[in-house]
Every structure is written in C-alpha cells, then in structure tokens.
The first five atom37 places (N, CA, C, CB, O) and aatype in JSON, in Angstrom:
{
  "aatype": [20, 20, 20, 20, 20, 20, 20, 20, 20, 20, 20, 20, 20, 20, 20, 20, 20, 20, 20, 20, 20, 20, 20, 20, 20, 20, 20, 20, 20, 20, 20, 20, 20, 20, 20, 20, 20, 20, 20, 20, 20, 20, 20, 20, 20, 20, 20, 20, 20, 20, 20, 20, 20, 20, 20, 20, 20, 20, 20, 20, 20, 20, 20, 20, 20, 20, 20, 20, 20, 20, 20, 20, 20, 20, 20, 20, 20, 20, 20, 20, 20, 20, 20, 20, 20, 20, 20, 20, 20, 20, 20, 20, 20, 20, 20, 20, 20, 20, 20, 20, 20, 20, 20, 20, 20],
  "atom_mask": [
    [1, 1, 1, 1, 1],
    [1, 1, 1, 1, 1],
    [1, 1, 1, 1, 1],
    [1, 1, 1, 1, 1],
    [1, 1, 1, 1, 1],
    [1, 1, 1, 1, 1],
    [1, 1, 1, 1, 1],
    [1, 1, 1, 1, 1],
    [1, 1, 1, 1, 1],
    [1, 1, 1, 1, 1],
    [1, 1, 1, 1, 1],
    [1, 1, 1, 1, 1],
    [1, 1, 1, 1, 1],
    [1, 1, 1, 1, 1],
    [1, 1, 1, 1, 1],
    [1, 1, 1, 1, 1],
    [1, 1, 1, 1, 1],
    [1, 1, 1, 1, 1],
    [1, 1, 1, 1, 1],
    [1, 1, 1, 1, 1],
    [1, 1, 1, 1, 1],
    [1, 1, 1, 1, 1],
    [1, 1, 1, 1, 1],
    [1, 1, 1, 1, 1],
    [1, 1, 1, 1, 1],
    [1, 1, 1, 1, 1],
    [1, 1, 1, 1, 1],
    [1, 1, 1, 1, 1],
    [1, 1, 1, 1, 1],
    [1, 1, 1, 1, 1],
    [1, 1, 1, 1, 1],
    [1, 1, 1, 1, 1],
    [1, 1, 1, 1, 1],
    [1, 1, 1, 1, 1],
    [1, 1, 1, 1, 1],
    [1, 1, 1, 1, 1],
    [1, 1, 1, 1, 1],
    [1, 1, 1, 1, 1],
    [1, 1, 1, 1, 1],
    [1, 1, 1, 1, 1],
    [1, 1, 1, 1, 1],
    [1, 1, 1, 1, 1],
    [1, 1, 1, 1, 1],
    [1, 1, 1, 1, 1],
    [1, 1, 1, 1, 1],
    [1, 1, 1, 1, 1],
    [1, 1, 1, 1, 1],
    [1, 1, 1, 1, 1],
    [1, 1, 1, 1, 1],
    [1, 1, 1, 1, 1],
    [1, 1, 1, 1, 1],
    [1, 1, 1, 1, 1],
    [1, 1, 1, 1, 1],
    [1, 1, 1, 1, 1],
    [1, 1, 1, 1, 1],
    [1, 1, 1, 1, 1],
    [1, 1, 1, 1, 1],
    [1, 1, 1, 1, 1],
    [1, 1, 1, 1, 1],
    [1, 1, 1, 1, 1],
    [1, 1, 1, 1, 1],
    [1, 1, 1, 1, 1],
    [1, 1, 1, 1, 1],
    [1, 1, 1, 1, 1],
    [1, 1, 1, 1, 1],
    [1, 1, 1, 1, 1],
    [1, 1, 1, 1, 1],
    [1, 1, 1, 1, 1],
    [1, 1, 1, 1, 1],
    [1, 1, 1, 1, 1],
    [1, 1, 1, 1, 1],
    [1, 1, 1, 1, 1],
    [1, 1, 1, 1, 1],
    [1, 1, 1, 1, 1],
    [1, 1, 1, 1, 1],
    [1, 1, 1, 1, 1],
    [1, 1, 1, 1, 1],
    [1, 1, 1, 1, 1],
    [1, 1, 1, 1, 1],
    [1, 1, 1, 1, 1],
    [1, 1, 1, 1, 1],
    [1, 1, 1, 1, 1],
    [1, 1, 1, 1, 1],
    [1, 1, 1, 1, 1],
    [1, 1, 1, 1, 1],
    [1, 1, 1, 1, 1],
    [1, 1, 1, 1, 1],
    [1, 1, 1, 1, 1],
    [1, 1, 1, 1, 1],
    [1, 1, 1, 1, 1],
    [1, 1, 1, 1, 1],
    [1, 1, 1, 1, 1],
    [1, 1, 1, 1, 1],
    [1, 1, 1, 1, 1],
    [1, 1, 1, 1, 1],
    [1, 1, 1, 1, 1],
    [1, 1, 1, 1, 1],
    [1, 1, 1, 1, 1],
    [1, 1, 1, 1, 1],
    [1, 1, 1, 1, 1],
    [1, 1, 1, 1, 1],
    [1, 1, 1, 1, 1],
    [1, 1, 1, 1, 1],
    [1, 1, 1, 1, 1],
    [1, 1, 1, 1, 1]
  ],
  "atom_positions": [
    [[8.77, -0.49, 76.53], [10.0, -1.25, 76.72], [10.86, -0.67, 77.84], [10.78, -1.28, 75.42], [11.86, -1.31, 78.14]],
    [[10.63, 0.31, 78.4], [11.61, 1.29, 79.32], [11.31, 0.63, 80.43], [11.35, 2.99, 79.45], [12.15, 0.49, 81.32]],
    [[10.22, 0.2, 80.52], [9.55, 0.17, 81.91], [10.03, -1.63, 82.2], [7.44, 0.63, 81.84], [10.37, -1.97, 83.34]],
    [[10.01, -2.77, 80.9], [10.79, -3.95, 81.46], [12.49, -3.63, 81.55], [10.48, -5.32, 80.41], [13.05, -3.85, 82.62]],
    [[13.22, -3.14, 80.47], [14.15, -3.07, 80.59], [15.48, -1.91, 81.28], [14.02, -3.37, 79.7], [16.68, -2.15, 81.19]],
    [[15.04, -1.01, 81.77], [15.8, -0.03, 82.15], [14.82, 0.03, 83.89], [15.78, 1.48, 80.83], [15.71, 0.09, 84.74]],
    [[13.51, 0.04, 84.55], [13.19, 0.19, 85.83], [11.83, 0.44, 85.69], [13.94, 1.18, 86.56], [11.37, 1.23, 84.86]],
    [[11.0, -0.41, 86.71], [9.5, -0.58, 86.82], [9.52, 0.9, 86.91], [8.75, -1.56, 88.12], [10.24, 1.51, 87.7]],
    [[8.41, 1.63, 85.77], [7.26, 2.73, 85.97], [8.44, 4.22, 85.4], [6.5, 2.8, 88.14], [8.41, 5.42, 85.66]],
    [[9.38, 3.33, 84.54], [10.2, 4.64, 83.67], [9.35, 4.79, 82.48], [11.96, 4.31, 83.09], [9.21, 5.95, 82.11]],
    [[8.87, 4.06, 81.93], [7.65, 3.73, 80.99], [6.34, 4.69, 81.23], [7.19, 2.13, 81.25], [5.83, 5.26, 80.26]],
    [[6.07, 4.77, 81.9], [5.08, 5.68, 82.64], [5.01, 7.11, 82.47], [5.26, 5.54, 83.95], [4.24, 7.91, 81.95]],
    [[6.74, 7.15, 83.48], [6.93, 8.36, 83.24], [6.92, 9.16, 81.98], [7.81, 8.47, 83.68], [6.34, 10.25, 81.93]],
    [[7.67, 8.55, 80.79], [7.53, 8.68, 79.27], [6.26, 8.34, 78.82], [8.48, 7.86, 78.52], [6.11, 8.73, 77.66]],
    [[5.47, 7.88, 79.18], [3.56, 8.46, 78.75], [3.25, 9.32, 79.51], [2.17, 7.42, 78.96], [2.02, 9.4, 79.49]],
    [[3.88, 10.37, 80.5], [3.58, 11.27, 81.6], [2.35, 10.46, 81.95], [3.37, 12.94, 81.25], [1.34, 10.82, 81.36]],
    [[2.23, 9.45, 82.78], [1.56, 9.28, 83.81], [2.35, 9.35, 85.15], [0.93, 8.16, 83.62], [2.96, 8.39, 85.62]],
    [[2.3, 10.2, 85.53], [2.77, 10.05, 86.7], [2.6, 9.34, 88.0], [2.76, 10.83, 86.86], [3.42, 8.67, 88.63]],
    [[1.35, 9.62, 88.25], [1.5, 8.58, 89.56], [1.27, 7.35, 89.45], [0.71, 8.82, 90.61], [1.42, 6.84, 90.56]],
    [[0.89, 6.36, 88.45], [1.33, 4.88, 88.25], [3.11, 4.87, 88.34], [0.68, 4.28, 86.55], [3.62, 3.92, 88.93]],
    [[3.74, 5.6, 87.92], [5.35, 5.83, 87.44], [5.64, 5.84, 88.57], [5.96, 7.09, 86.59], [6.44, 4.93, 88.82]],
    [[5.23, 6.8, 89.93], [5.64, 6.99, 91.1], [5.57, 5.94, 92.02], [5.1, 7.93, 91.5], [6.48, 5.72, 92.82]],
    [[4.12, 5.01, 91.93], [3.77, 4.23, 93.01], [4.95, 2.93, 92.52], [1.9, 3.85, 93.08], [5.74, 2.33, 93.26]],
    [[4.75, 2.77, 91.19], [5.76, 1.45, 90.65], [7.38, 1.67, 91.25], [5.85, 1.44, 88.65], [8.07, 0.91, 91.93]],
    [[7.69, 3.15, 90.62], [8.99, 3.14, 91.21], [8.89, 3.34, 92.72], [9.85, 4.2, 90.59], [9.77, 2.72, 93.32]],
    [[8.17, 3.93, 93.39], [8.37, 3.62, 94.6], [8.53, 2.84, 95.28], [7.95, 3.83, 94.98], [9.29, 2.88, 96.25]],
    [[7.56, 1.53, 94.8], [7.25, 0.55, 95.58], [8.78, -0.62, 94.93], [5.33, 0.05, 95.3], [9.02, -1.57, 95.67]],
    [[9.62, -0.5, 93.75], [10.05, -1.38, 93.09], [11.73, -0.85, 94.03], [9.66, -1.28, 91.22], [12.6, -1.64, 94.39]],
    [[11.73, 0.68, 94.21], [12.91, 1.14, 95.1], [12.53, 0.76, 96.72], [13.16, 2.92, 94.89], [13.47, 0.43, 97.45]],
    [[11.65, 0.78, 97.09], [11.75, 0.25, 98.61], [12.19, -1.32, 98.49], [10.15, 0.41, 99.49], [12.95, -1.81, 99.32]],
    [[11.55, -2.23, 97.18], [11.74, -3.59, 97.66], [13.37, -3.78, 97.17], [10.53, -4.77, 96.93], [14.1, -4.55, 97.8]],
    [[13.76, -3.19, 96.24], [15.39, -3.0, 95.89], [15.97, -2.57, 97.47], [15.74, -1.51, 94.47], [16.33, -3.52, 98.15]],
    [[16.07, -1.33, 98.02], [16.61, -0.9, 98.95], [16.52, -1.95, 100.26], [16.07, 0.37, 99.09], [17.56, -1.99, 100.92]],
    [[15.69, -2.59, 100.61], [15.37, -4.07, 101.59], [16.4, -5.21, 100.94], [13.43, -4.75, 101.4], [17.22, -5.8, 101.63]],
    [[16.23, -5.43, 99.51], [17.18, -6.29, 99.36], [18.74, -6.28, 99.34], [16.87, -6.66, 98.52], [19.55, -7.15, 99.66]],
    [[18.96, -4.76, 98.75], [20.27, -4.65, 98.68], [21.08, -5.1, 100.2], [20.49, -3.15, 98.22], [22.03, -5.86, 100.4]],
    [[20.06, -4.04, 101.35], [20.63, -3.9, 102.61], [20.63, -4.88, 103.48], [20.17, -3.01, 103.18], [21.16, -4.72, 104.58]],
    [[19.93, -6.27, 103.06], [20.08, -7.47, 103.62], [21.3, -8.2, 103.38], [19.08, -8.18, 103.28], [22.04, -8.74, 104.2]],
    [[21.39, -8.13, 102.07], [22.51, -8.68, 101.37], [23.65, -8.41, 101.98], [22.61, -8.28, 100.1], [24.44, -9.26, 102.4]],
    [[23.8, -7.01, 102.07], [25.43, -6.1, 102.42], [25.5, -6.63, 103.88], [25.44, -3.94, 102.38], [26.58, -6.99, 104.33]],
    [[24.18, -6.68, 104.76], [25.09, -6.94, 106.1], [24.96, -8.48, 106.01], [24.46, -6.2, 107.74], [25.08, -8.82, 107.19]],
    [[24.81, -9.48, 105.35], [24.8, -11.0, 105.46], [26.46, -11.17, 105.15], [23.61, -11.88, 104.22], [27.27, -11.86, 105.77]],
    [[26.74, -10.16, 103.79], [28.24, -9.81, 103.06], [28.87, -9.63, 104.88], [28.3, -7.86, 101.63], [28.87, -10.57, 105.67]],
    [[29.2, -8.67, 105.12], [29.17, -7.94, 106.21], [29.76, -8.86, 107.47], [27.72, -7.42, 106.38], [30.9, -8.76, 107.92]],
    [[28.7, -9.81, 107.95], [29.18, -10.8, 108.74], [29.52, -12.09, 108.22], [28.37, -10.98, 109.63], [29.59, -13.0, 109.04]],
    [[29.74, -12.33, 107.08], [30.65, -13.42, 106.67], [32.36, -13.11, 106.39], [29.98, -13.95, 105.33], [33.38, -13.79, 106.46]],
    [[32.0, -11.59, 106.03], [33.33, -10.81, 106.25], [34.13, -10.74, 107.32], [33.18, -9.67, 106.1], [35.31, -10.58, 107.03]],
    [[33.92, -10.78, 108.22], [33.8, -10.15, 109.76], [34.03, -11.39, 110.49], [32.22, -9.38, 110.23], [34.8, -11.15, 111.42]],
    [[33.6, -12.85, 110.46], [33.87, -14.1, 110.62], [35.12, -14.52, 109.75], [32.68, -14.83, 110.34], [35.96, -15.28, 110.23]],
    [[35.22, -14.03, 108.5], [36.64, -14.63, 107.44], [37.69, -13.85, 108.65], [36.82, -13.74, 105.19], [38.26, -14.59, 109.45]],
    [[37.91, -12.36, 108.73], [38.57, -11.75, 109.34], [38.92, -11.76, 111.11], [38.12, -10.84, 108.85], [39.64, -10.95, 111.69]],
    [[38.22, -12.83, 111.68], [38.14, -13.67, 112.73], [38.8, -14.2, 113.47], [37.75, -14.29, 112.58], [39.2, -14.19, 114.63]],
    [[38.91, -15.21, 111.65], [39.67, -16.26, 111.37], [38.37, -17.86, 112.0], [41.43, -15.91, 112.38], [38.77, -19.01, 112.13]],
    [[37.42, -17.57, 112.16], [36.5, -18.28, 112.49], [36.06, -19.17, 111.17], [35.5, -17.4, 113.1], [35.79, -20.36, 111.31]],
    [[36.03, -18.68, 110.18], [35.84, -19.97, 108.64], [37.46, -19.29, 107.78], [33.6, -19.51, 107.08], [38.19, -18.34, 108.08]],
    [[37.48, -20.08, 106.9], [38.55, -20.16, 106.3], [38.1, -19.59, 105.1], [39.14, -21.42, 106.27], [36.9, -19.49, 104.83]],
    [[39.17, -19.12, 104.22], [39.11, -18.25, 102.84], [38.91, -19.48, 102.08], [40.54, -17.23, 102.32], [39.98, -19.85, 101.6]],
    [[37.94, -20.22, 101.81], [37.78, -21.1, 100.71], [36.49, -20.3, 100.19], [37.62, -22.79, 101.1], [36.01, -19.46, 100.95]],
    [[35.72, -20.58, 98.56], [34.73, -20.34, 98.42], [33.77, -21.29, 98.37], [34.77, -19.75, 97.69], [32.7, -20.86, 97.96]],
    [[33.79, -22.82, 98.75], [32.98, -23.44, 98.94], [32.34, -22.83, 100.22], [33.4, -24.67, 98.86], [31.18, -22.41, 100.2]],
    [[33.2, -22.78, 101.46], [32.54, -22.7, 102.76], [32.04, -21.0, 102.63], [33.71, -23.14, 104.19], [31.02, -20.76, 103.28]],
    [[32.61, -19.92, 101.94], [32.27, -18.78, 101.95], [30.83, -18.76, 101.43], [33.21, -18.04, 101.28], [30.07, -17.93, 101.93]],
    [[30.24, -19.86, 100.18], [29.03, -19.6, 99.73], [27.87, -20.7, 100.91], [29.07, -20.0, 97.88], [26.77, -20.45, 101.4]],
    [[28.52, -21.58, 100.98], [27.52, -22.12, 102.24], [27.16, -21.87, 102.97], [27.55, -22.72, 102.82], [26.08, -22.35, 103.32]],
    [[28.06, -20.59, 104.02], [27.63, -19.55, 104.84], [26.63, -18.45, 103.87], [29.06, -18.82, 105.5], [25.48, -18.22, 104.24]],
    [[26.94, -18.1, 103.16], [25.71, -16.94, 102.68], [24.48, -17.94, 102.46], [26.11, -15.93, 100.98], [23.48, -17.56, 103.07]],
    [[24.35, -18.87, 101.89], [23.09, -19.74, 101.81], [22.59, -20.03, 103.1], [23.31, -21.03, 101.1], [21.38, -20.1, 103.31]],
    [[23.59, -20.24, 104.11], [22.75, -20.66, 105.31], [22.14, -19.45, 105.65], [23.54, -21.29, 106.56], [20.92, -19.35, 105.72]],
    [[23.25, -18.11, 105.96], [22.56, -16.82, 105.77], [21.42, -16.06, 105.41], [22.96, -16.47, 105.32], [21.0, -15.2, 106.18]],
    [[20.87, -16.3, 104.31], [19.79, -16.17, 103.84], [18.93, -16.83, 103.84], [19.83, -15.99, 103.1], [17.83, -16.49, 103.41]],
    [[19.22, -18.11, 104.39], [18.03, -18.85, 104.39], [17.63, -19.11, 106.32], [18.41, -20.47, 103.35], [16.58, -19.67, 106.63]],
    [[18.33, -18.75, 107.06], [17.73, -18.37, 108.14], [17.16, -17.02, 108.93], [18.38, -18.8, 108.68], [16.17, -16.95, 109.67]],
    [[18.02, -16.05, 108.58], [17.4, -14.89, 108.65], [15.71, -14.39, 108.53], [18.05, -14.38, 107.8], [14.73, -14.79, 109.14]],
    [[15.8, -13.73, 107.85], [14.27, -13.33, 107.05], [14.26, -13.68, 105.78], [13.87, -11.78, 106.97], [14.14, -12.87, 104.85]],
    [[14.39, -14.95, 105.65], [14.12, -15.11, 104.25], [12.54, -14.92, 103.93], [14.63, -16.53, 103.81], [12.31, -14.58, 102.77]],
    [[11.5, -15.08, 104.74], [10.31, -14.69, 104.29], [10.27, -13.49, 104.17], [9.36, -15.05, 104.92], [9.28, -13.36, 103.45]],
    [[10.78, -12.19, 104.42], [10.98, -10.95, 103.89], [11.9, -10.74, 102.84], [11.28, -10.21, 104.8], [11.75, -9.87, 101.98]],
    [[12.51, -11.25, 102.88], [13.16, -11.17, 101.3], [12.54, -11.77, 100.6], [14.46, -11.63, 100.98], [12.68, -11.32, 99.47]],
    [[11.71, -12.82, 100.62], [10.42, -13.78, 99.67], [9.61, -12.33, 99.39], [9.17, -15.35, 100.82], [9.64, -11.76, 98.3]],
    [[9.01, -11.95, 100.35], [7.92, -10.98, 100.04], [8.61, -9.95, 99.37], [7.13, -10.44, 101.28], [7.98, -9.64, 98.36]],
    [[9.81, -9.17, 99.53], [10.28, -8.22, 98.77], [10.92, -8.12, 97.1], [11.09, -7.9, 99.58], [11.0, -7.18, 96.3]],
    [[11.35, -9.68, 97.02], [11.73, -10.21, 95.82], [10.27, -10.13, 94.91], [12.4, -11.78, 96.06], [10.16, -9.58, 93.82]],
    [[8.95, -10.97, 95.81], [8.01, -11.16, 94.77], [7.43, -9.36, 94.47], [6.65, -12.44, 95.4], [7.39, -8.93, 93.32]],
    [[6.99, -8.4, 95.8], [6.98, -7.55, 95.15], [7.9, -6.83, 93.98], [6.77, -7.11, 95.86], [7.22, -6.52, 93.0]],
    [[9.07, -6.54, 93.89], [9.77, -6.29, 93.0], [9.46, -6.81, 91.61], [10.8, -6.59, 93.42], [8.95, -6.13, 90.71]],
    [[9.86, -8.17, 91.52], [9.13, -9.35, 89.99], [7.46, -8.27, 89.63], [8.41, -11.95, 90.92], [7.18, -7.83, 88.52]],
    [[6.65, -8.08, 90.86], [5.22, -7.58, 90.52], [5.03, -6.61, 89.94], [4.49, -7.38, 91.39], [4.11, -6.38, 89.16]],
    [[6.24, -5.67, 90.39], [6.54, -4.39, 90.63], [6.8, -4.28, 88.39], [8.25, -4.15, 92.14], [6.22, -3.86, 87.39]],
    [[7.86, -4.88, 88.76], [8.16, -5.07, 87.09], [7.0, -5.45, 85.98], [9.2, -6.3, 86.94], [6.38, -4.77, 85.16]],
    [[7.0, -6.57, 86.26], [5.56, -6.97, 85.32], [4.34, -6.2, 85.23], [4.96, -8.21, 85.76], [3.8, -6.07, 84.13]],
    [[3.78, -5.62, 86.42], [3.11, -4.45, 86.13], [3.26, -3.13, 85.34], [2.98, -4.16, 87.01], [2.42, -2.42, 84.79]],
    [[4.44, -3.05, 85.46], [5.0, -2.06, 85.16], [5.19, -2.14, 83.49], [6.2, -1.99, 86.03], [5.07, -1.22, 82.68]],
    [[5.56, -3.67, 83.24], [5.51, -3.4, 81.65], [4.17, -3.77, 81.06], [6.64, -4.27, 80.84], [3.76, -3.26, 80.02]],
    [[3.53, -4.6, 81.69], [1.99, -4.71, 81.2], [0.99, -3.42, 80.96], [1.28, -5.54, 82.27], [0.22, -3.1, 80.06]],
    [[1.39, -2.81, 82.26], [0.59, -1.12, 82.12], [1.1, -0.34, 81.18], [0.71, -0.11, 83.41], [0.14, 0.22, 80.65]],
    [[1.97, -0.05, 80.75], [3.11, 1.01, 80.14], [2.7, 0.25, 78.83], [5.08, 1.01, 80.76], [2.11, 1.05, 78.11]],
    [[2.77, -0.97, 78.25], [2.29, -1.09, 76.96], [0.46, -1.08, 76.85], [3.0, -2.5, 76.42], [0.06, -1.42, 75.74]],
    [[-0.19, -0.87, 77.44], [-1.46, -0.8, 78.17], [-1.85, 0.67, 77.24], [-1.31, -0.7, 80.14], [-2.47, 0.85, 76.19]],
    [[-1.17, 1.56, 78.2], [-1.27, 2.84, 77.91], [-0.4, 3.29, 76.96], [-1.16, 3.54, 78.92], [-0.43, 4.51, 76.8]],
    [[0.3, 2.73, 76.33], [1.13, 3.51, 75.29], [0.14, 3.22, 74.03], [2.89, 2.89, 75.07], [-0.09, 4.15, 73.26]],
    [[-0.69, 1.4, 73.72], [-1.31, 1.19, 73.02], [-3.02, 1.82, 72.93], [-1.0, 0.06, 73.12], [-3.82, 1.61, 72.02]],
    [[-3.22, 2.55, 74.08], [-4.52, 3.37, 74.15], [-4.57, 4.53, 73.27], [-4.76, 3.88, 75.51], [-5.37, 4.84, 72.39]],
    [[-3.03, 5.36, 73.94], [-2.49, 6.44, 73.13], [-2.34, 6.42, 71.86], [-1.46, 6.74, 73.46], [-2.23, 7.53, 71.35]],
    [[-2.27, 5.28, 70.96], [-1.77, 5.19, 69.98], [-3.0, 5.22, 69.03], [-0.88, 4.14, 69.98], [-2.92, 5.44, 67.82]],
    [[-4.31, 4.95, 69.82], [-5.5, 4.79, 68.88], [-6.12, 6.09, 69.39], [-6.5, 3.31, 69.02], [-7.2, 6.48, 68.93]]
  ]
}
C-alpha cells in the first residue's frame, strides 16, 4: 500500500528491495521534477504577462492562457512524462504487492 499511496517504489524499499525502489523512485522523481518545472515557468509567464498588463486579472482569461500554454508548448513531453509517472506508480504497486505476497508464503 506505501508504494500506491504515499510514492512509486516506497513499498519496495519496506521489502528492502532496493533497486526496483530506486529505479521506480527514480524514474517517478525525474518525471515529477519535468512536470513540476514546466508548470512553474508556464505559471511564470502568465504571471509576467498579468504584470504587463498585457491580459487582464480575470480567471476565465488567466485559465485559457495556461490551457493554451500547455497545450502548445511540449505537451508531447509532458504526455510522455505524465504517462511515465501513472507507469511509474502502477508498477510500483503491482510489484510491491508481488513481492510482499511471495514473502508471505
């Protein structure tokens, strides 16, 4: 349960497997760290345009800019980093009850 609900491959770590634990969290913190840092500078220059004075403080037009945002940029890298992450997880709890139920017999 550690490993769906608290971070892909904490589960792991608590069966001391380690390097399934490592590659999951590794791979589940690089696709987190890509997403966060897309996000902040999309934040970033919609900020930076409000403060302009180039769009106006409404939140209709504030969220239409982040949608257009994200959806012209790299959204196929954020596609690929989102689905690894989702993979990242589900592996993570499929294996971890995998091996906790091996251990148990």
């Amino acid at each position: 349960m550690l490993s769906g609900l608290v971070f892909p491959g904490i589960g792991h770590f608590f069966l001391k497997k380690r390097i399934p634990g490592i590659l999951l969290s590794g791979t589940a913190l690089i696709s987190l760290y890509f997403l966060i840092a897309e996000s902040v500078a999309a934040a970033l220059k919609i900020t930076e345009k409000i403060r302009s004075g180039e769009i106006d403080l409404s939140t209709t037009t504030i969220t239409e800019l982040a949608a257009m945002q994200t959806a012209a940029d790299d959204s196929q890298l954020l596609g690929i980093a989102t689905t690894a992450l989702i993979i990242c997880w589900l592996v993570g709890i499929v294996d971890s009850y995998r091996v906790g139920r091996a251990n148990d017999d």
